[in-house]
Every structure is written in structure tokens, then in C-alpha cells.
C-alpha positions as CSV (number, residue, x, y, z in Angstrom):
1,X,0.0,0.0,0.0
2,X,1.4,3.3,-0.7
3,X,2.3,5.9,2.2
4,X,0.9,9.3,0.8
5,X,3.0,11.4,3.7
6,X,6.1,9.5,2.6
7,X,6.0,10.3,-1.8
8,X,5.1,13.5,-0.2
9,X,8.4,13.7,1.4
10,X,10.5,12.6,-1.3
11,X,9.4,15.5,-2.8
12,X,10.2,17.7,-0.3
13,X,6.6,18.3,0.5
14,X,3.9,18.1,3.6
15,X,0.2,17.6,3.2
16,X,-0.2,20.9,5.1
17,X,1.9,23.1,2.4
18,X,-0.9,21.5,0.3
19,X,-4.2,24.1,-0.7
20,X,-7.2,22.9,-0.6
21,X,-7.9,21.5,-4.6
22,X,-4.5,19.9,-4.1
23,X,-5.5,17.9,-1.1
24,X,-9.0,17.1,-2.7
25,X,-7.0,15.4,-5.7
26,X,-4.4,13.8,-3.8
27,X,-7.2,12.1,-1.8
28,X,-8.5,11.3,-5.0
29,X,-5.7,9.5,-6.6
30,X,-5.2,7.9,-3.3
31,X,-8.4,6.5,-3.1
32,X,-8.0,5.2,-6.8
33,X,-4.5,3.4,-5.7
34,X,-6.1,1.9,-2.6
35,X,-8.5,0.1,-5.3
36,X,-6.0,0.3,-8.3
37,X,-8.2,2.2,-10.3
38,X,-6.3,4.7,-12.0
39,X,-6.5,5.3,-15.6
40,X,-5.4,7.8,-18.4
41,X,-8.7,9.2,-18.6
42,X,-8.8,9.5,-15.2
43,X,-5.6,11.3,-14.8
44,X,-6.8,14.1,-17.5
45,X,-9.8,14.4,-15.4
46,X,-8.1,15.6,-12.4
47,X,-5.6,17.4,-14.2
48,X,-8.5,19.3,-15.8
49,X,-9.9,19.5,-12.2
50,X,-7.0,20.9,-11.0
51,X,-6.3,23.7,-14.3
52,X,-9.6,24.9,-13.4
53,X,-8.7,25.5,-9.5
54,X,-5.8,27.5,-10.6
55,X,-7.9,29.1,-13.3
56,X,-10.2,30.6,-10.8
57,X,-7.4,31.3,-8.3
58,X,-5.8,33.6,-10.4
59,X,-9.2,35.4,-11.3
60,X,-9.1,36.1,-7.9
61,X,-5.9,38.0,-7.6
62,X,-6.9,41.3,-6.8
63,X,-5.2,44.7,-7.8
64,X,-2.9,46.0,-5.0
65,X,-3.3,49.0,-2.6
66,X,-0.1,49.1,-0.8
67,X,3.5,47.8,-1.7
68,X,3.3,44.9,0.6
69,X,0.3,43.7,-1.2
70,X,1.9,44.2,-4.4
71,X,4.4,41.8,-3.5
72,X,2.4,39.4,-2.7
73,X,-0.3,39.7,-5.0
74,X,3.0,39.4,-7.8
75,X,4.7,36.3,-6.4
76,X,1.3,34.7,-5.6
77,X,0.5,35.6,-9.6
78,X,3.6,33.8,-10.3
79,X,3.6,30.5,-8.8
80,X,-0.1,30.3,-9.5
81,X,0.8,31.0,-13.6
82,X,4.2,28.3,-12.8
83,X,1.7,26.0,-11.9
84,X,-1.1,25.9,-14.3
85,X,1.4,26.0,-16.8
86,X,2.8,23.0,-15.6
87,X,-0.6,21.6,-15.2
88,X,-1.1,22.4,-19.0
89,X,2.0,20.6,-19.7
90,X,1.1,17.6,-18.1
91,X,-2.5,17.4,-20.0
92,X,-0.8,18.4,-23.3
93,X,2.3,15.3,-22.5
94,X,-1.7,12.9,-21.2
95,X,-3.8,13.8,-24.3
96,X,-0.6,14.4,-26.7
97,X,-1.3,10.5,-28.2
98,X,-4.7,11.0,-28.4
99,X,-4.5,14.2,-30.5
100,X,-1.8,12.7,-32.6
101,X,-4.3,9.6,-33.1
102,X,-7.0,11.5,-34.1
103,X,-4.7,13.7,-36.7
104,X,-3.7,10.3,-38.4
105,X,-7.0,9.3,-38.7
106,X,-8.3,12.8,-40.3
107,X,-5.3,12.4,-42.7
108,X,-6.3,9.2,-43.6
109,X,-9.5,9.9,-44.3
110,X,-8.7,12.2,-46.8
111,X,-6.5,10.1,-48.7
112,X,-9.6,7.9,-49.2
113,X,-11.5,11.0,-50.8
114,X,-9.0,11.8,-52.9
């Protein structure tokens, strides 16, 4: 059975440095290992689940009012684009067969029209 706390510490991470869409995931994928359910599709699920919690986190950056908040309005606005674009790597690397699948068959298709 896998130890969440201890991949989490190989990486350097704790469940508590974790937000709250991160956590919901994590128990996710952990509940799909526990019954060895995990599947592509369900991997580009989450990953859309979780492109869509950073999606609405940075809608909710507000404009700052003071220099402090400016800081941390701009670092939080730049982890929070380093991490949906790593999200958007990770669906592009999950869905890159798929796509290159269904350009094969369109091209093949045409062939047969021609």
C-alpha cells in the first residue's frame, strides 16, 4: 500500500503546504490506488480538475493597494501561472497520443476522398 506522507516527502513536501484543490486530488488519486483504479482518462480528469482550480485562483488575484500587497499579489501571480502552466504541460504530455491519433485518422480519411 502506498504511504501518501512519505512520496510527499520525497518530494520535499507536507500535506499541510498543500491548498485545498491539491489535497482534494491527492485524496482522490489515493483512493483510486487503494483500489487500483487509475487510468489515463482518469488522470486528465483531475488534471483538468485541477487547471480549473488554478484558473479561478488567479481570477481572484486582486489589484494592490499598498507595496506589501503588491508583493504578494505578484509572487502569488507567479507561482499560480508556474503551476497551471505545468498543469497544461502535463495534459498536453496525457492527451498528446490522443490528438496525434486522431490527426492520423483525419489524414487518412482524406486520402480515401481523394
Amino acid at each position: 500500500m502506498l504511504n501518501i506522507n512519505s512520496l510527499l516527502e520525497k518530494q520535499g513536501l507536507k500535506l499541510e503546504e498543500l491548498n485545498s484543490a491539491e489535497r482534494e486530488t491527492l485524496d482522490k488519486w489515493s483512493q483510486a490506488w487503494q483500489r487500483q483504479e487509475i487510468t489515463p482518462e482518469k488522470i486528465r480528469d483531475m488534471l483538468v480538475m485541477l487547471i480549473e482550480g488554478v484558473q479561478k485562483e488567479l481570477a481572484d488575484v486582486r489589484e494592490s493597494t499598498s507595496f506589501w500587497s503588491f508583493l504578494f499579489n505578484r509572487h502569488k501571480d507567479i507561482f499560480l501561472k508556474a503551476r497551471l502552466k505545468n498543469y497544461l504541460m502535463l495534459k498536453d504530455f496525457m492527451t498528446g497520443p490522443e490528438r496525434a491519433r486522431k490527426f492520423i485518422e483525419q489524414n487518412l480519411k482524406n486520402i480515401n476522398k481523394k
